[in-house]
C-alpha positions, 0 to 999 in steps of 0.5 A: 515307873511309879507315878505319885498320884498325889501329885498328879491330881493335884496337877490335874485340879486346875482348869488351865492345866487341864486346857494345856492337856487338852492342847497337847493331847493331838500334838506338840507344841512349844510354849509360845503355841500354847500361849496363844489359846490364852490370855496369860503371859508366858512366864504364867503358862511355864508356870503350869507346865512346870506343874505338870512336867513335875508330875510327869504328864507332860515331857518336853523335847528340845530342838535347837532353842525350841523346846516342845512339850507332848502330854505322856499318855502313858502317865494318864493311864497308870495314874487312873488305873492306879487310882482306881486300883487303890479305892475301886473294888473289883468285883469278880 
């Protein structure tokens, strides 16, 4: 899968979605848990993870009306190396 790194670091450039990272990064949690690790209403924390859902960093898993949201780990890695790849030379 290839990863657009434009989007990505510009999901990553906002301290609440960088806070909503760092909650799902142990576990899943839907979007009444996260919004209890802020003073925003939900409609704002959607908002957010919309941003990250877009840029792949965040997949969502619905169980019944219950939807769960995991940060893909995965996406991290490929975007960082990506990155790194693109601008860092590598020295042999």
């Amino acid at each position: 899968m290839s990863y657009d790194l434009n989007k990505f670091f510009k999901a990553i450039s906002d301290p609440t979605r960088v806070k909503i990272m760092e909650l799902l990064k142990d576990k899943e949690m839907n979007v009444g848990e996260i919004c209890q690790h802020f003073e925003m209403q939900q409609p704002s924390i959607s908002h957010h993870l919309s941003i990250l859902k877009n840029a792949d960093i965040v997949k969502d898993r619905k169980q019944g009306k219950e939807v769960f949201y995991h940060l893909d780990s995965i996406c991290i890695v490929n975007c960082c190396s990506g990155f790194q790849r693109q601008f860092v030379e590598q020295k042999e």
